[in-house]
VMD Tcl script that builds the backbone (N, CA, C; Angstrom):
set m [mol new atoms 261]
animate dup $m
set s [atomselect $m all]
$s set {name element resname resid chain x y z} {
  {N N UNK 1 A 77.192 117.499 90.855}
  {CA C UNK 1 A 77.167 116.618 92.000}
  {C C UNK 1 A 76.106 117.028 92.990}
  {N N UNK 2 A 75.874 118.355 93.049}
  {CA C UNK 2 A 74.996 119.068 94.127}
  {C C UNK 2 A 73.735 118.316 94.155}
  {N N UNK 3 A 72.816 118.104 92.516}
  {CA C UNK 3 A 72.036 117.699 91.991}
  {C C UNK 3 A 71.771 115.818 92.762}
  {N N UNK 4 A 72.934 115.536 92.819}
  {CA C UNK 4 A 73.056 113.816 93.339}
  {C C UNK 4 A 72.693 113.599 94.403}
  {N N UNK 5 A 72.751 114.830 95.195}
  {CA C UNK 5 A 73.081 114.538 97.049}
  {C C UNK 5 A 71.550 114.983 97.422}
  {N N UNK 6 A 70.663 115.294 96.273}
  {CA C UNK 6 A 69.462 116.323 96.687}
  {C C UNK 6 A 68.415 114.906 96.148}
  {N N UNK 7 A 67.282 115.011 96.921}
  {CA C UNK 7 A 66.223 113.976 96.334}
  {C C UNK 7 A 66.445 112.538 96.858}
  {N N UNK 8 A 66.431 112.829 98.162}
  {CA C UNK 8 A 66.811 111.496 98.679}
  {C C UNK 8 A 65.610 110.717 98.805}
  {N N UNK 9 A 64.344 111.104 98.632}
  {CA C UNK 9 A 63.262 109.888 98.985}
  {C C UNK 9 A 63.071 108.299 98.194}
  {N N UNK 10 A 64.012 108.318 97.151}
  {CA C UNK 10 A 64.327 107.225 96.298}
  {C C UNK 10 A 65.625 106.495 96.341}
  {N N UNK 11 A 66.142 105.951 95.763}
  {CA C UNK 11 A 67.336 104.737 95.898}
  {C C UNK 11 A 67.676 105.856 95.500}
  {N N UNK 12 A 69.499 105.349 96.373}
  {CA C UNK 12 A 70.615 106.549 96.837}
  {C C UNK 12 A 71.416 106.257 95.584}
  {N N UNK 13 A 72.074 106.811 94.485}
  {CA C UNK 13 A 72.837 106.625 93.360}
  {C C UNK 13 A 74.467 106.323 93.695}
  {N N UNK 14 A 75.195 105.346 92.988}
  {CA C UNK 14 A 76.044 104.823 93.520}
  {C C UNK 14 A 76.670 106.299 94.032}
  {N N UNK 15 A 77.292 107.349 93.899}
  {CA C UNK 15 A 77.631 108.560 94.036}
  {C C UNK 15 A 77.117 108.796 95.926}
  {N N UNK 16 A 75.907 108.955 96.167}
  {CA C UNK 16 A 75.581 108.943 97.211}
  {C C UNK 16 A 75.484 108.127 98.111}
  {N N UNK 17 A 75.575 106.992 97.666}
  {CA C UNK 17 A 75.853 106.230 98.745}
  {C C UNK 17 A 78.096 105.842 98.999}
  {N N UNK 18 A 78.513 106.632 98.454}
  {CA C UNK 18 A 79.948 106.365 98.435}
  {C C UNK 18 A 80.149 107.338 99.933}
  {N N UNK 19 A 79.810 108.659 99.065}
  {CA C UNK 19 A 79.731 109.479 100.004}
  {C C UNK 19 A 79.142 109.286 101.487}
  {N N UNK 20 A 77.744 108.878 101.402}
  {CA C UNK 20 A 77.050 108.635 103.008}
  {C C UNK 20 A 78.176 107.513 103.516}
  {N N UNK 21 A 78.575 106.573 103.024}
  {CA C UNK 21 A 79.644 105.701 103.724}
  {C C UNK 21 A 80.795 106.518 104.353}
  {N N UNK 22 A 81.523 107.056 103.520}
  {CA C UNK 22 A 82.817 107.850 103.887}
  {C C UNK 22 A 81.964 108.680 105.038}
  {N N UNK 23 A 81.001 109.038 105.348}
  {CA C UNK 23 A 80.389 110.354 106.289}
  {C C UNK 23 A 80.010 109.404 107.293}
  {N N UNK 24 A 79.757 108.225 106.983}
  {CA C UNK 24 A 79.225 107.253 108.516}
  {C C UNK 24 A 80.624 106.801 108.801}
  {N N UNK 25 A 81.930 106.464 108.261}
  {CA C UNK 25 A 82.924 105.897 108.882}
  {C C UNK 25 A 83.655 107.120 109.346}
  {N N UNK 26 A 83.670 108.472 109.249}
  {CA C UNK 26 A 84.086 109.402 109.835}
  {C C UNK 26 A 83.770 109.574 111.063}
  {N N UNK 27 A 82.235 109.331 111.484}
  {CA C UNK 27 A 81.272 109.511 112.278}
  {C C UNK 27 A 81.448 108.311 113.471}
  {N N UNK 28 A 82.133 107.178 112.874}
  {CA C UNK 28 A 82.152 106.174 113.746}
  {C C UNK 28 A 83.452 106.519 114.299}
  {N N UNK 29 A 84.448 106.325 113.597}
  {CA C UNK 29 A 85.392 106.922 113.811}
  {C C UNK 29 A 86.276 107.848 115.012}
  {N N UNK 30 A 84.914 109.116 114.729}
  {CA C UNK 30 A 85.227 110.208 115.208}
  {C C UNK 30 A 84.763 109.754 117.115}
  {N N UNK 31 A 83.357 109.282 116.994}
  {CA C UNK 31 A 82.705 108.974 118.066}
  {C C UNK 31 A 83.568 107.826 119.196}
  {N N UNK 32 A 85.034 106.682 118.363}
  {CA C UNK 32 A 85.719 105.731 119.328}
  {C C UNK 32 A 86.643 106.851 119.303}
  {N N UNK 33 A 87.791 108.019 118.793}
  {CA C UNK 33 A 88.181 108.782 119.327}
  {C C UNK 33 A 87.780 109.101 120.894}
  {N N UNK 34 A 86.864 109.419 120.736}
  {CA C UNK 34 A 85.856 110.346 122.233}
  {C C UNK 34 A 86.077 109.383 122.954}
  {N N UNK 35 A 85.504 107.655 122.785}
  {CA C UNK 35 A 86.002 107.144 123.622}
  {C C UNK 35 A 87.105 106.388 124.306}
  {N N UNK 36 A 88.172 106.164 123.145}
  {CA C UNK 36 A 89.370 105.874 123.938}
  {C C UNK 36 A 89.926 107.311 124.520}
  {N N UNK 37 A 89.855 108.234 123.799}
  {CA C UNK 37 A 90.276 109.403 124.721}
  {C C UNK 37 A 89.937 109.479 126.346}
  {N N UNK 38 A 88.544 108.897 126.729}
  {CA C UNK 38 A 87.490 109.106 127.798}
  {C C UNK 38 A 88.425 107.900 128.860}
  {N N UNK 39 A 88.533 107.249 127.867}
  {CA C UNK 39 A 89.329 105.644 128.943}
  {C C UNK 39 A 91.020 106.258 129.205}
  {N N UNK 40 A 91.613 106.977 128.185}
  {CA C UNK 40 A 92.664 107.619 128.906}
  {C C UNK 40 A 93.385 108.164 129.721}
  {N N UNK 41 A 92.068 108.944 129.720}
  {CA C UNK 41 A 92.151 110.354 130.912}
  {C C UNK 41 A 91.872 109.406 132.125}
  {N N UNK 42 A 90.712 108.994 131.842}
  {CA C UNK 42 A 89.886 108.068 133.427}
  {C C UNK 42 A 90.263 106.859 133.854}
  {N N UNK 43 A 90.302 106.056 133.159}
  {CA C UNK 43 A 90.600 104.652 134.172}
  {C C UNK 43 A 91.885 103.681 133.885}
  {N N UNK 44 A 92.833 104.095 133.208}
  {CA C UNK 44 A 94.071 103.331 132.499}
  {C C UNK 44 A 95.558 103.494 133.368}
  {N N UNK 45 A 96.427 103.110 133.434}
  {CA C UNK 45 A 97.976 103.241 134.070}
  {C C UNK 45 A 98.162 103.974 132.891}
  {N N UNK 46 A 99.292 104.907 133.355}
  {CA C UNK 46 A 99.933 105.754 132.403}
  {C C UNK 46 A 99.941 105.218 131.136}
  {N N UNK 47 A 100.973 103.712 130.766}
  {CA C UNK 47 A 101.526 103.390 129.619}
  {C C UNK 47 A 99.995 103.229 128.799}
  {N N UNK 48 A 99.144 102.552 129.293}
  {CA C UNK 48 A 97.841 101.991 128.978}
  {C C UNK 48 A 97.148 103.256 128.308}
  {N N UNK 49 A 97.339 104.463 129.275}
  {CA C UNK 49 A 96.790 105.767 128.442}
  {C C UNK 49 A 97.655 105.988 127.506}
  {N N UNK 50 A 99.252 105.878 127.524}
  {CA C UNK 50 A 99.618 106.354 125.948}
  {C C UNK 50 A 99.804 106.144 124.672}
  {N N UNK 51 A 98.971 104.169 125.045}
  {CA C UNK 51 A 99.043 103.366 124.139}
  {C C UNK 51 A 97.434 103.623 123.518}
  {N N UNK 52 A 96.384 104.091 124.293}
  {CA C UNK 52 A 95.221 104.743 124.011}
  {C C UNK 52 A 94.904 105.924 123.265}
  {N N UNK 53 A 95.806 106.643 123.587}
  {CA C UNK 53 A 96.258 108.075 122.996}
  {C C UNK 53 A 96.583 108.187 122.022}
  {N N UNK 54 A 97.393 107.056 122.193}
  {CA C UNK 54 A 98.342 106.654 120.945}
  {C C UNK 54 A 96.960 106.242 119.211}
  {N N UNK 55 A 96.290 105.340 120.045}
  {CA C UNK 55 A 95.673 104.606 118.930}
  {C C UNK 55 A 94.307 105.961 118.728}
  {N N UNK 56 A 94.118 106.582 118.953}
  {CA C UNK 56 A 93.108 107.857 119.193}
  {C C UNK 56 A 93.825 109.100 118.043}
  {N N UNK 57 A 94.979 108.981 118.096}
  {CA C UNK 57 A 95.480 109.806 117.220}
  {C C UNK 57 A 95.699 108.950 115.747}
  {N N UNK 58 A 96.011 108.168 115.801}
  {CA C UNK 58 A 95.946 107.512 114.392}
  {C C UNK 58 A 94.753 107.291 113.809}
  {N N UNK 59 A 93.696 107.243 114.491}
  {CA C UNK 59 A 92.156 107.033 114.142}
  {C C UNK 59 A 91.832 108.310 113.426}
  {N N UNK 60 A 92.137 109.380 114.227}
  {CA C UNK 60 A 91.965 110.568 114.472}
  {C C UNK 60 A 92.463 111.278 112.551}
  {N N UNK 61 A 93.889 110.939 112.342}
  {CA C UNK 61 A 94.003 111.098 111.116}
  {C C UNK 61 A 93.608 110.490 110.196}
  {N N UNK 62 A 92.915 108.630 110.240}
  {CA C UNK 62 A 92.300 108.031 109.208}
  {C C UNK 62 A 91.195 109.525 109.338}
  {N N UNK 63 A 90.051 109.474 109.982}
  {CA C UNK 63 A 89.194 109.805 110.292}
  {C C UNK 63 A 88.812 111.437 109.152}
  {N N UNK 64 A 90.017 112.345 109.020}
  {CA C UNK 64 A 90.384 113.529 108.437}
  {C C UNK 64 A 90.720 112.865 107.078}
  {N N UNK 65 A 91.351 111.867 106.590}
  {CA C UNK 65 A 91.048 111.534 105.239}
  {C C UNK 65 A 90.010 111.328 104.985}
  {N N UNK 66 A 89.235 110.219 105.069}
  {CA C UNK 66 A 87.893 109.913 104.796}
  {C C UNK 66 A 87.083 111.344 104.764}
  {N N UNK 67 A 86.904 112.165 105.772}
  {CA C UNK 67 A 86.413 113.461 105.354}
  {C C UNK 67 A 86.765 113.938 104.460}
  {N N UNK 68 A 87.935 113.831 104.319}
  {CA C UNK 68 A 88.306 114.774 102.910}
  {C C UNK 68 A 87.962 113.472 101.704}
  {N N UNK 69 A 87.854 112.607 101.549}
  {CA C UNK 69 A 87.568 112.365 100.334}
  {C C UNK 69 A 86.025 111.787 100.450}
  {N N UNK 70 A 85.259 112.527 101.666}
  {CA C UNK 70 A 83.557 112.493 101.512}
  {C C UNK 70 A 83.576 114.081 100.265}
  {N N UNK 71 A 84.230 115.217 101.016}
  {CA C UNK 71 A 84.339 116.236 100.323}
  {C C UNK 71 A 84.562 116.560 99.005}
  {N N UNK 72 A 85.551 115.454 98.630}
  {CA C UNK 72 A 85.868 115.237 97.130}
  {C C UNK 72 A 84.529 114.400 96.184}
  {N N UNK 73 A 84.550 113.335 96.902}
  {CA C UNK 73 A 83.026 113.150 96.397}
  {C C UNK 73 A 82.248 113.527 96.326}
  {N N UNK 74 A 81.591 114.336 96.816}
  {CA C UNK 74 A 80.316 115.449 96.878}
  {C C UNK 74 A 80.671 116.609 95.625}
  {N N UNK 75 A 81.702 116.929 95.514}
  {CA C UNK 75 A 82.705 118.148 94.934}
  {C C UNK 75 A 82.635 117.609 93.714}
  {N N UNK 76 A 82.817 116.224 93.223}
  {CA C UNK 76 A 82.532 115.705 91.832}
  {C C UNK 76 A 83.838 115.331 91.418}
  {N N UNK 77 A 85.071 115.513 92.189}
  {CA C UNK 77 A 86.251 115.027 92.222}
  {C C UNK 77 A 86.362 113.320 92.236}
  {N N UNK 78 A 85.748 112.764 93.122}
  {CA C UNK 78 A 85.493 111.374 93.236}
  {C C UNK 78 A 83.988 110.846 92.590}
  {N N UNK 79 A 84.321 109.895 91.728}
  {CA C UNK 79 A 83.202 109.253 90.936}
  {C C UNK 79 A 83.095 107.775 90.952}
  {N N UNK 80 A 82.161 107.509 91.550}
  {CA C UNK 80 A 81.862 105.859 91.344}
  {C C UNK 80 A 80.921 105.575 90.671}
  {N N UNK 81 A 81.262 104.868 89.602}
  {CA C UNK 81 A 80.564 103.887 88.770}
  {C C UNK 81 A 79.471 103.328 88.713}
  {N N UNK 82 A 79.457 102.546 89.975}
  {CA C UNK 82 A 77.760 101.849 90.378}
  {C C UNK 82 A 78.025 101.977 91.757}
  {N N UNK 83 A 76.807 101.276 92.235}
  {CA C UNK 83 A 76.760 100.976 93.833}
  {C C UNK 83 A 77.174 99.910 94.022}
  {N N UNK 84 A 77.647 99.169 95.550}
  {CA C UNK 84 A 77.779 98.098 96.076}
  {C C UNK 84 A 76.991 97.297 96.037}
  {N N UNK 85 A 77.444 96.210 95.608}
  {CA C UNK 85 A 76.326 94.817 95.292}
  {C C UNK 85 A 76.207 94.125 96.680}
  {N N UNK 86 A 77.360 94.396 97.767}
  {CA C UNK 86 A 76.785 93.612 98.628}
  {C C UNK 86 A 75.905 94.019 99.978}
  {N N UNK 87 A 74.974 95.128 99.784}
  {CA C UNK 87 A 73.838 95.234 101.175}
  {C C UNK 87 A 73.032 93.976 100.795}
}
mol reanalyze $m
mol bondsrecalc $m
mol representation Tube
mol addrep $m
């Protein structure tokens, strides 16, 4: 798998591009964490923050799967077939 993730100046193999997805939706992910957390603390009524909090922590654990199965993919545990036909 190491071999897959290396040599990127050419089209990304379905393998690598599974992976860069799972690593950009972590990334997005991770980054609305920060900000409903930010609207919690700062500008919300209590309930409003714990319904924020609330949805920040569930993100928060999608967010730790998807990492872990970027990890598995890279690891050679997860294998895809082809790439996505629809970019």
């Amino acid at each position: 798998m190491a071999d897959l993730i290396q040599g990127l100046d050419g089209p990304r193999t379905a393998q690598q591009e599974l992976f860069y997805d799972l690593e950009d939706a972590s990334a997005v992910i991770r980054w609305a964490v920060g900000e409903l957390t930010d609207m919690a603390e700062f500008r919300r009524t209590p309930d409003e923050a714990m319904a924020l909090m609330k949805m920040g922590a569930l993100l928060e654990v999608q967010r730790h799967k998807l990492a872990g199965y970027a990890d598995e993919v890279k690891a050679g545990g997860i294998v895809r077939a082809k790439a996505c036909e629809t970019r």
